[in-house]
C-alpha positions in Angstrom: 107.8 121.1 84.9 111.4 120.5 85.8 112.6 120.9 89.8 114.3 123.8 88.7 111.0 125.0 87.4 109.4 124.2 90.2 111.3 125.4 92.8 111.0 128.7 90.7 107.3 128.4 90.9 107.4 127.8 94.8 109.8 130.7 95.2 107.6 132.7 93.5 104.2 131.9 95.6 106.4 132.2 98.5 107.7 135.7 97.6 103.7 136.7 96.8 102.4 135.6 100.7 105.7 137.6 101.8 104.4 140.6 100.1 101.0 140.3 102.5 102.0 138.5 105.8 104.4 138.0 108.1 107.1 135.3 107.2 106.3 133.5 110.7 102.3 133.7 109.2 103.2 131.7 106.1 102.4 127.6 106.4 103.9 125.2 104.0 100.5 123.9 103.8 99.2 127.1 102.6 102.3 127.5 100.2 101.9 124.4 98.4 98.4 124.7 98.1 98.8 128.0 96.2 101.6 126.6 94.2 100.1 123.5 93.1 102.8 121.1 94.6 102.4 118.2 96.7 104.4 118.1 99.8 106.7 115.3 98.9 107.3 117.7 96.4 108.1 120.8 98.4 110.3 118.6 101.3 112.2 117.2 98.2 112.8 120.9 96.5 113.3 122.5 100.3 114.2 121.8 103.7 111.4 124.5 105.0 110.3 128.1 104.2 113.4 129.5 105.5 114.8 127.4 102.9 112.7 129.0 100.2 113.2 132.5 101.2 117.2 132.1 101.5 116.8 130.1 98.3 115.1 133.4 96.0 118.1 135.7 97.0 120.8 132.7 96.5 119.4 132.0 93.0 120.0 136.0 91.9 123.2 136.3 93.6 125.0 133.2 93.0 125.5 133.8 89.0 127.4 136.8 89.3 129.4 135.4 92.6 130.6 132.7 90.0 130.9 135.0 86.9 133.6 137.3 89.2 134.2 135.2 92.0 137.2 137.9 93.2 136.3 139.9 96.3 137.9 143.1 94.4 134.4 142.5 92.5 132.4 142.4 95.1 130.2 144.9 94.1 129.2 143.2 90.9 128.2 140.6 93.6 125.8 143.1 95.3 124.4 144.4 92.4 121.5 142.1 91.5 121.1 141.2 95.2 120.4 145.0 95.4 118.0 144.9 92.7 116.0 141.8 93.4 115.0 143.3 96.8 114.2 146.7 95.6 112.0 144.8 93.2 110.6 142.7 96.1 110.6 145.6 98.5 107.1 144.8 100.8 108.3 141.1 100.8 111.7 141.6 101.9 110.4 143.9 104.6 108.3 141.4 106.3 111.4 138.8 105.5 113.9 140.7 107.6 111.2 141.5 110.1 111.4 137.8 111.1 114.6 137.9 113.5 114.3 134.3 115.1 116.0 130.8 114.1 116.7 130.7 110.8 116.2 134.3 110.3 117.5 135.9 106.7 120.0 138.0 109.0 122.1 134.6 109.8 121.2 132.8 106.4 123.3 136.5 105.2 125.8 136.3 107.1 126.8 132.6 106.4 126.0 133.3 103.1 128.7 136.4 102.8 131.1 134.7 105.0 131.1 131.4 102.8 131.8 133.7 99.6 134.4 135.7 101.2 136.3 132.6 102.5 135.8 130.9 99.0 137.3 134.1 97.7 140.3 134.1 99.8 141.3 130.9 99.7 141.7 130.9 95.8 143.2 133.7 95.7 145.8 132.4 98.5 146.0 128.8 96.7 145.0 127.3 100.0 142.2 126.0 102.2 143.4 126.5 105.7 142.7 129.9 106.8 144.7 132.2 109.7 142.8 132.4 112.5 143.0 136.7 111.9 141.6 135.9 108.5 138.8 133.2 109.3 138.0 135.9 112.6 138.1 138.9 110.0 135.7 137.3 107.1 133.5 136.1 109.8 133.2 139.7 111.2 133.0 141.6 107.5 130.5 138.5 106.6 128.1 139.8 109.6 129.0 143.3 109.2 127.7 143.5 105.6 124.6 141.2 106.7 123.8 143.9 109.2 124.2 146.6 106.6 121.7 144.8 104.0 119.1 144.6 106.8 119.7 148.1 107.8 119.1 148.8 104.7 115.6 146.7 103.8 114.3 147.8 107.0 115.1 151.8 106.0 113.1 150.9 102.8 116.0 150.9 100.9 116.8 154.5 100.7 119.9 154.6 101.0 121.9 154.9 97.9 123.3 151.1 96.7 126.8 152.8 96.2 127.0 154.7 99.2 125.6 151.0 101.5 128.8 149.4 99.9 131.2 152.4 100.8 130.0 152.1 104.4 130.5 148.4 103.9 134.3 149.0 102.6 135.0 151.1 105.4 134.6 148.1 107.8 136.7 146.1 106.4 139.7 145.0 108.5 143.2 145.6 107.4 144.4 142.0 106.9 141.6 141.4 104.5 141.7 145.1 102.6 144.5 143.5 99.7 141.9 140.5 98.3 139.4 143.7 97.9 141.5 145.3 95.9 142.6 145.1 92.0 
């Protein structure tokens, strides 16, 4: 097996015990005995469980961030994102249930807020950020974490289009023209 294969197979065992415990229940020494990986193994792959459950959403988001990497196509970021928890509905409850360090609220929002500064700064041909800007992404970064949680812990009912409207709606005024086409 290759480490990407590997940390696929990990991923995958992790999101299983997700689907039956709570995420502060699950033991690396339990996870890499179900997935048939030594701990050097696991510690070489991942930092920790956090690692692995941040990792599984990262892997299905992350191709479309770098297919369309514009913020005015943000929603073909949130697409699969929306799908792969949907799919993993009971796991991602229990994920989002956990609200401590290293929580899948803060691993979103760093996650959102690193995309939407990537995002900006091409599109501005620059790396040093206005402190309005940097305090606006940081804010729509958290914003749209809080409205992904929201959303997993209402069982996902609400519709995927209407979520990003809200989401839109939030954003500040000195970031609205990198949204847009």
């Amino acid at each position: 097996m290759t480490a990407e294969e590997k940390k696929d197979h990990i991923a995958q065992t992790f999101m299983e015990m997700a689907k039956t415990m709570p995420i502060k229940d699950i033991r690396v020494g339990e996870l890499i005995t179900k997935a048939g990986v030594s701990r050097a193994t696991f510690y070489r792959l991942f930092h920790d469980k956090y690692d692995v459950m941040n990792w599984t959403y990262q892997k299905v988001e992350q191709p479309a961030i770098n297919e369309r990497p514009a913020l005015a196509d943000v929603e073909s970021w949130a697409y699969p994102g929306f799908a792969y928890i949907k799919e993993n509905k009971k796991a991602f409850r229990n994920i989002v249930a956990y609200q401590g360090q290293n929580s899948f609220y803060q691993f979103m929002a760093d996650y959102f807020a690193t995309n939407i500064r990537n995002a900006v700064q091409k599109k501005l041909g620059q790396t040093e950020l206005t402190e309005e800007l940097d305090f606006a992404i940081e804010m729509t970064a958290h914003r749209g974490a809080f409205a992904m949680i929201k959303w997993i812990r209402g069982n996902c009912e609400i519709d995927e289009d209407v979520l990003l409207g809200y989401v839109r709606g939030c954003i500040p005024d000195c970031l609205r023209p990198f949204y847009e086409r």
